[in-house]
C-alpha positions, 0 to 999 in steps of 0.5 A: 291729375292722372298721368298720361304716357306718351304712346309709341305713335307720338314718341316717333312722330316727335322723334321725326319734328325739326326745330319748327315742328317741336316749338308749335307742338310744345307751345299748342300743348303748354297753352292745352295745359293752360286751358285746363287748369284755368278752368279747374275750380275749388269749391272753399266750402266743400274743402272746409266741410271735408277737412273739418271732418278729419278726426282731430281737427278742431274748429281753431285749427281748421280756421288756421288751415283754411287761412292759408290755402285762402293764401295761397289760392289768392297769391 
């Protein structure tokens, strides 16, 4: 994910919001944000391939690997 930095003319217009304007500017970005990353994907299969061709990276190991990204992608 690229980082984006926060231009001057935003800097200033969040240095000028009261209280109201910050809570809807924080909560559209944080829901922006949400959106995005629900709709990223994983393709398992592509991964599984790309690690696989790591130079030592036998088929038992990658079976390890890949058991527990499949953890954590569930959980």
């Amino acid at each position: 994910m690229a980082e984006k930095m926060l231009d001057r003319a935003t800097y200033k217009k969040i240095k000028g919001m009261t209280r109201e304007e910050m809570q809807s500017f924080l909560t559209n970005y944080y829901n922006n944000v949400m959106q995005d990353a629900s709709e990223a994907t994983l393709d398992i299969d592509e991964l599984r391939k790309e690690i696989g061709g790591i130079k030592g990276v036998g088929e038992k190991r990658l079976d390890e690997i890949m058991m527990v990204i499949e953890k954590h992608l569930c959980s």
